[in-house]
C-alpha positions as CSV (number, residue, x, y, z in Angstrom):
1,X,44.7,19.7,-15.1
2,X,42.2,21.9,-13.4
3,X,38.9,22.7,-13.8
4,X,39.7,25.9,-16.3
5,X,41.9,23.6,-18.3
6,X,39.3,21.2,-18.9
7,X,36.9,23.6,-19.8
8,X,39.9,25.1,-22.5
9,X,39.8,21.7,-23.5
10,X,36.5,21.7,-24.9
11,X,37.2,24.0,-27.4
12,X,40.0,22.2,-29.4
13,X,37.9,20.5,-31.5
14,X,36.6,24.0,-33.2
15,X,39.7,24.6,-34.2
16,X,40.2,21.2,-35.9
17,X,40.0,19.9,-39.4
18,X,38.6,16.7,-39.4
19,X,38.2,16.7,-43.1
20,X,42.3,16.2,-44.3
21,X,41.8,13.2,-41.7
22,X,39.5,11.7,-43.2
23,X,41.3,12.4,-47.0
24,X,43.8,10.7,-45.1
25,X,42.0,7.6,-43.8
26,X,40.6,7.1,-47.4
27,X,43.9,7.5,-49.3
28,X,45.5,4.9,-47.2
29,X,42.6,2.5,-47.9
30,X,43.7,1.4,-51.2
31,X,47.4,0.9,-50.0
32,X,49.5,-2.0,-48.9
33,X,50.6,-1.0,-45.4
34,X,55.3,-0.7,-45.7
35,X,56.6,-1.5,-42.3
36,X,54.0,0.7,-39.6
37,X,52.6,3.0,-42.2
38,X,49.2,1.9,-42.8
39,X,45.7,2.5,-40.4
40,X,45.5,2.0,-36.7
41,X,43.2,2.6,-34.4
42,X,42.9,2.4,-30.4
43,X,42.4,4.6,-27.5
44,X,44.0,7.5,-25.5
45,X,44.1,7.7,-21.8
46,X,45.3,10.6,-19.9
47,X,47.0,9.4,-16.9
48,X,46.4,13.2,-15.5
49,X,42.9,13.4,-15.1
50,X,41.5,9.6,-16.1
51,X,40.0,11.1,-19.4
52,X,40.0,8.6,-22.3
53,X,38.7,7.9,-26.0
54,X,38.6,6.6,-29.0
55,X,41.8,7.1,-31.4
56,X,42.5,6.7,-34.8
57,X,46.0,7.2,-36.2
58,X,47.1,6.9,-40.2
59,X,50.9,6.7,-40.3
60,X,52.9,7.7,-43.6
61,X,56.4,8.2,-44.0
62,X,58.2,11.1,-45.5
63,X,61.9,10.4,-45.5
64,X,63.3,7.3,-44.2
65,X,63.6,8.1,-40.9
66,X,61.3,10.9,-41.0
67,X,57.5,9.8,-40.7
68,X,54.3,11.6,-40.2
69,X,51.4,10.7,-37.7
70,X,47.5,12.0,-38.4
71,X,44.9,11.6,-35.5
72,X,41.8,12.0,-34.8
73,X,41.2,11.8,-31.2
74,X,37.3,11.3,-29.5
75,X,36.4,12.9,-25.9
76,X,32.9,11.9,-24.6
77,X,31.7,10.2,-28.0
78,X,30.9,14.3,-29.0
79,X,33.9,16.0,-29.5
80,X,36.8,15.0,-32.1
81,X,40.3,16.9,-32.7
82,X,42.3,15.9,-35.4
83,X,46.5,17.0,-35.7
84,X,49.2,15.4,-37.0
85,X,52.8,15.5,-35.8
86,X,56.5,14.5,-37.0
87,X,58.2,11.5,-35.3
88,X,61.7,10.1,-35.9
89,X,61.5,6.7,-36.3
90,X,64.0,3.8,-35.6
91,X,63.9,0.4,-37.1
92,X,64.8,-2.0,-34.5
93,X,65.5,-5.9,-34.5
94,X,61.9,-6.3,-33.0
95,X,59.5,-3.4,-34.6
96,X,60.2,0.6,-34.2
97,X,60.7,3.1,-31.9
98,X,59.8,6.7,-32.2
99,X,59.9,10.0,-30.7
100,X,58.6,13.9,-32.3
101,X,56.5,16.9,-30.8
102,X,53.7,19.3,-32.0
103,X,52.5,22.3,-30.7
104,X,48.9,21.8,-30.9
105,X,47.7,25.1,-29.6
106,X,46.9,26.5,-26.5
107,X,43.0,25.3,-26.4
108,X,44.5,21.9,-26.6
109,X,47.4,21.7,-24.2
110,X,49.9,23.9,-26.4
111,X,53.6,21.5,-26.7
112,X,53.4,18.2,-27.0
113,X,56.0,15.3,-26.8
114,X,55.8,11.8,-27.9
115,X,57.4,8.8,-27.7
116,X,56.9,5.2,-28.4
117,X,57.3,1.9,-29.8
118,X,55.5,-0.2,-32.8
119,X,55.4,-3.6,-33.8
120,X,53.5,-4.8,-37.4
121,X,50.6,-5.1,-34.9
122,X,50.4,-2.8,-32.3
123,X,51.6,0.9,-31.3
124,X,52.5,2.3,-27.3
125,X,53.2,6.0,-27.4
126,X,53.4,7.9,-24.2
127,X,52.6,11.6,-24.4
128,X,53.0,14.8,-22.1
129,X,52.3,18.4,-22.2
130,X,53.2,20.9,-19.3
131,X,49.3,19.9,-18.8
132,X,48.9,16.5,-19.6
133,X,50.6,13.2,-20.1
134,X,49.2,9.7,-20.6
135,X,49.1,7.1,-23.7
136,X,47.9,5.9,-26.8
137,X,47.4,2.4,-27.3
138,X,46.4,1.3,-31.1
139,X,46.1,-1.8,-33.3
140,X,46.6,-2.1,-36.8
141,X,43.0,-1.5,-38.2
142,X,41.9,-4.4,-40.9
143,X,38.5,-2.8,-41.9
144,X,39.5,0.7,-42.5
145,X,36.0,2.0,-41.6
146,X,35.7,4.7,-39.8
């Protein structure tokens, strides 16, 4: 990612509705987490250019296979972008694996792919764009605060 990419970059989070995130967070307060849906909440690391942040992720499903993922991703402690994407998930004999995309625009890297793995604690998802690729690495949150 050059230096016009990162400067692109910066602008994602005006395009962002942080709000339905936090609607989110809330609604899933009240309820029991079912398998990996539920609160999480970690870090991202871009394995391009050594960026990093905090990440927080509500996972709900939509079919049985079919879940949805909402973030809300930090840059330098100032900046927040919030999406959510579609994943395909997989129950295995030890926790879930995953995979989906999203097109998050072109201020924020345009296509996206994911793929990952989840246990009842923890979540690995790898990510790349024709820009960027690195991970997310999350926890299940107990507190729920944001």
């Amino acid at each position: 990612m050059g230096a016009v990419d990162n400067f692109i970059h910066l602008f994602a989070p005006l395009t962002a509705n942080c709000r339905d995130f936090r609607a989110k967070w809330d609604e899933s307060k009240g309820l029991s987490p079912e398998g990996i849906s539920g609160c999480w909440t970690g870090e991202w690391i871009s394995k391009a250019t050594g960026h990093h942040g905090r990440l927080l992720c509500v996972i709900s499903p939509l079919a049985p296979a079919l879940w949805r993922m909402y973030f809300r991703a930090e840059y330098a402690t100032l900046f927040r972008a919030c999406y959510s994407t579609d994943v395909t998930l997989y129950q295995k004999e030890d926790g879930w694996t995953f995979t989906g995309g999203s097109d998050l625009g072109v201020l924020a890297g345009g296509e996206y792919s994911y793929a990952g793995r989840a246990t009842l604690e923890s979540l690995l998802c790898s990510y790349k764009s024709s820009r960027d690729h690195g991970e997310f690495r999350l926890r299940r949150e107990t507190s729920r605060n944001l």
